[in-house]
N, C-alpha and C positions, 0 to 999 in steps of 0.2 A: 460480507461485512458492508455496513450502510455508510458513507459517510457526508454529513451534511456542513458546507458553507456556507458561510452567512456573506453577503457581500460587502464590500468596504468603501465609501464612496468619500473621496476628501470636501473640506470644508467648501462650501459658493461662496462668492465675491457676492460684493451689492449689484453687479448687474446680472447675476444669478448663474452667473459661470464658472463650472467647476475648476478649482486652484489647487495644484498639485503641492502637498507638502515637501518641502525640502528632505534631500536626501533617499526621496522614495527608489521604487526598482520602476514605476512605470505599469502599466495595463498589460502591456505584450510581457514583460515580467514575470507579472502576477499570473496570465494564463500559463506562462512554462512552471513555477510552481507549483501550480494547482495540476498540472499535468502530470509532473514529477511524483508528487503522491497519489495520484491517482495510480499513475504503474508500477508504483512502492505499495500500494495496498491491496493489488491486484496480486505482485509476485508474492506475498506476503501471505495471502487467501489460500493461493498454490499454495506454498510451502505447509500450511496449517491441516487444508485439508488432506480426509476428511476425518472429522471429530465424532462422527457419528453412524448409525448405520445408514446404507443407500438401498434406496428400492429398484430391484429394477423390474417394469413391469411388462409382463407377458400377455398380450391382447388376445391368448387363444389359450384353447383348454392343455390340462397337464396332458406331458406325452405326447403329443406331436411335436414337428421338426421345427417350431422357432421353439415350442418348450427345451427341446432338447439344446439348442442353441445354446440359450440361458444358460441353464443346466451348466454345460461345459466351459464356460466364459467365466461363471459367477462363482465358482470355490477358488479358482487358484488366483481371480481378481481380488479378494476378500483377503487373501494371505496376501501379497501386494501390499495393499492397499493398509491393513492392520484394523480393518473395520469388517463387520459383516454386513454380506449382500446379499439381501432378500429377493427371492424371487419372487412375485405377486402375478398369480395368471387372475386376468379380469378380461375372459371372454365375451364375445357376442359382436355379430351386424360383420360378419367375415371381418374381424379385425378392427375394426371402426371404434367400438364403445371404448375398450381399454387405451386404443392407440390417441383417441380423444381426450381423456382422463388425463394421461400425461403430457398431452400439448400446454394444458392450463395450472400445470402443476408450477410452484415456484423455479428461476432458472440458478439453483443454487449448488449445481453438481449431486443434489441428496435423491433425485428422481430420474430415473434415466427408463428408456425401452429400448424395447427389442424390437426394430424396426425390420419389417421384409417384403416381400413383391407385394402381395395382396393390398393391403392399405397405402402404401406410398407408392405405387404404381398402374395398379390397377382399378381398385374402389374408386379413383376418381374420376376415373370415365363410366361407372354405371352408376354411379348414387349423386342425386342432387344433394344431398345435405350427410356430410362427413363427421360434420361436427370438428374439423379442423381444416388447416391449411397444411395438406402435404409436405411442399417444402418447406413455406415462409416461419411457419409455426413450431422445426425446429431446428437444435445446433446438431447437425453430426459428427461425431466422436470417430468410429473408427467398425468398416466391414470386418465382420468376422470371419464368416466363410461363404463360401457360393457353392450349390449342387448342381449337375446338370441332370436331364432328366432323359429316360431309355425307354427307346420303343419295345415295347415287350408285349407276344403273342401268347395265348395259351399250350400249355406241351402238347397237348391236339392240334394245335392249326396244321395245315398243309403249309404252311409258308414257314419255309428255315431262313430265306434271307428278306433284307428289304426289298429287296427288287422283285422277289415273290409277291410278299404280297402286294406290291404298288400294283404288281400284274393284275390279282387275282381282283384288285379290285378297281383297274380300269377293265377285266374282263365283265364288270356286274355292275355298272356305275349306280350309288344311291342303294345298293344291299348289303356293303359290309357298316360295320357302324365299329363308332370308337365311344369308349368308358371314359368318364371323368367323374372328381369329388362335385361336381354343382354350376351350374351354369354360369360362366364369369371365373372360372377355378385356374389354377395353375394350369392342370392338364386338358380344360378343354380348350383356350388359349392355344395351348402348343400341338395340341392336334390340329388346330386349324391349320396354325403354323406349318405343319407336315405336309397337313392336308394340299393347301396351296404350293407348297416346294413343289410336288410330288404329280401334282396336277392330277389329282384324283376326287374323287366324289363320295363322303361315308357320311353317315345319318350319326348327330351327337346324342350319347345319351348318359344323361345329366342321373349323378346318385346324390346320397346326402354324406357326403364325405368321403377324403380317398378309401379308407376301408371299406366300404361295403363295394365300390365300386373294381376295389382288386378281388374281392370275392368272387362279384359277375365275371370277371374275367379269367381265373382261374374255372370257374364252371362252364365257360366258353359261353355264357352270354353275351359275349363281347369281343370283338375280334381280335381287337388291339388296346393299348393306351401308350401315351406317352408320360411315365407314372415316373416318381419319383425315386431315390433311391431304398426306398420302403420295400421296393420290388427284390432286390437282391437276396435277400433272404429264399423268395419262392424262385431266383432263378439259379442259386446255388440248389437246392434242394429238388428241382427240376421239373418245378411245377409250373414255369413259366419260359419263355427262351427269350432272349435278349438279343433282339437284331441289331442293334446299333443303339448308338450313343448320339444324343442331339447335343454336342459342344463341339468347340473350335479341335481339342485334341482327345485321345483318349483317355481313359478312367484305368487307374492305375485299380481300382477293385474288381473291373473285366478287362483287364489287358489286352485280351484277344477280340472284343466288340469292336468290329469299326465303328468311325464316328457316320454320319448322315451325308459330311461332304463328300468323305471317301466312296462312298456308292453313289456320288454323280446327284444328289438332293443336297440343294448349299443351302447354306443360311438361317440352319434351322436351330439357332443357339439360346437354349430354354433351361438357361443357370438362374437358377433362385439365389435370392440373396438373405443373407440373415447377417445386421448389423446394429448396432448401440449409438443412439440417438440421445439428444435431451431438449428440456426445450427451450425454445430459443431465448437467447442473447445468453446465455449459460457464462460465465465466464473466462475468455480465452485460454485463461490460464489453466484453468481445471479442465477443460476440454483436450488440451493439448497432455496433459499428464495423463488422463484417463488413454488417449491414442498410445503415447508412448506405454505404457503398462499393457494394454489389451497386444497391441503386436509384439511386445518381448515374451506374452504368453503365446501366444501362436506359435514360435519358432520353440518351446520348448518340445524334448522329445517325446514326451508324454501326451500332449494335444494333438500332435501331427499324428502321432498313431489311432489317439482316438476319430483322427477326423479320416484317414485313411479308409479306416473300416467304412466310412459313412459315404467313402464316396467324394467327399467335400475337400472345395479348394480354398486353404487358409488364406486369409486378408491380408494386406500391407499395407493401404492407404492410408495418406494423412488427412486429417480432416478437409480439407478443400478437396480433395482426388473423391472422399466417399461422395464429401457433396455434391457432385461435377456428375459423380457414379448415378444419383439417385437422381437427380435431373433429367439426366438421359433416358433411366428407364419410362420415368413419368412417360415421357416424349414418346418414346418407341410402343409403350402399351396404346398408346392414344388411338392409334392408325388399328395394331391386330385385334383390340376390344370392340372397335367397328364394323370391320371385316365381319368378324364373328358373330356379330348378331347379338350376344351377349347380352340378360337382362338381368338385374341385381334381385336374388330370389327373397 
């Protein structure tokens, strides 16, 4: 809701200075007023919205893990909320084209995304031209969930643990190689990441997305990857083995996986994030009602189970905590996008 004042200026004397009518409230008055309804029209905006339906837009194609995100966020926010929430994938440029779209979109609570590593922490260290401002460009609503990501060998490797293979491959330095979805990608990122803990030497080799690249690696094209929880499927099925877990704690979906610190490789913690943004100067009021709705969904028992299965650790922050979150990562990808060589394909 718009609303416009006209300003009010009292009568000038003859020597052209302004003369306070009697009875007035005064300038400093008149701004607490105008302040007054301004946070009367604000809480008021809250209470009304939303009237309509909201989009919220997915910057990558259907079926992958921020769709999937969406996905689970957007039915039971929809019943909530008493409006329907559209999903819109508007892929392309890793993340960039849709994540752009909704930066310039009105900041009216009706447009939101789905914000995650790739574009708000990573794409801005290889691409000159975004087509937005990672942070400044939007309000953040509230983290959904975070996945970590498992080093996983093919059911062929000789290596059953990590310390195996860190062996096998300070025994050959520069001949084993690790899989990734694309140069600049989550997992080749986190290999490096390994790569460096581990103080080891492996040749990256870059596919055109995680799929084709868990394929190389199921057909032992590839030795390892540091792959998403996409992997679980083929390491239930045991067509992959899961040495460890690159988070601070373990993954309640491999219980028994150590994490990377536990075998003496620290610091290798490659939790993707998937969270709801909008753009900026969005309304506090709506921002902070969209937080509170999204975390009371999280804590029901029905999402926690779906996210279980995924692997994924549900959200609680309030909006300043994601944005605090999302800052950091900018920061932290800055330095391993360097390291890594990483060129924007």
């Amino acid at each position: 809701m718009r609303i416009a004042f006209k300003g009010t200026h009292g009568a000038r004397s003859p020597s052209g200075r302004q003369e306070r009518r009697g009875g007035g409230i005064g300038w400093i008055g008149r701004i607490g007023v105008l302040l007054a309804i301004a946070a009367g029209a604000g809480l008021a905006q809250a209470e009304t919205y939303p009237t309509k339906p909201i989009r919220l837009i997915v910057p990558w194609p259907a079926g992958g893990g921020v769709d999937t995100a969406a996905r689970i966020i957007a039915e039971p926010l929809a019943q909530r909320l008493g409006q329907t929430v559209v999903v819109e994938n508007r892929p392309g440029a890793a993340g960039n084209i849709g994540t752009a779209l909704a930066a310039h979109e009105k900041p009216d609570g009706y447009t939101l995304l789905m914000a995650s590593l790739s574009p708000h922490a990573v794409n801005p260290h290889l691409y000159d031209k975004l087509g937005f401002e990672p942070i400044k460009d939007f309000s953040p609503v509230a983290l959904v969930y975070t996945v970590p990501s498992f080093l996983v060998v093919p059911a062929s490797s000789p290596a059953n643990t990590a310390q195996e293979l860190v062996a096998l491959a300070k025994a050959k330095p520069g001949k084993l190689n690790f899989g990734s979805g694309g140069s600049g990608s989550s997992q080749h990122l986190f290999g490096v990441m390994f790569n460096l803990a581990a103080h080891i030497d492996a040749v990256h080799v870059s596919y055109k997305g995680t799929a084709p690249a868990e394929t190389a690696l199921l057909a032992g094209q590839v030795d390892y990857m540091l792959d998403p929880p996409t992997c679980l499927p083929f390491v239930t099925a045991g067509r992959m083995k899961a040495l460890a877990v690159a988070a601070p704690k373990r993954n309640p979906a491999l219980p028994n996986t150590p994490t990377l610190d536990e075998l003496g490789i620290p610091g290798v913690h490659t939790l993707t994030y998937y969270g709801i943004a909008a753009p900026a100067n969005t309304p506090k009021e709506i921002v902070s009602r969209l937080n509170a709705e999204i975390n009371a969904i999280l804590k029901t028992d029905e999402v926690k189970n779906r996210l279980t299965k995924l692997a994924a650790e549900p959200g609680s922050l309030s909006p300043e905590e994601f944005g605090q979150f999302m800052q950091a990562e900018l920061k932290r990808y800055g330095e391993i996008v360097r390291v890594s060589g990483a060129k924007a394909e």
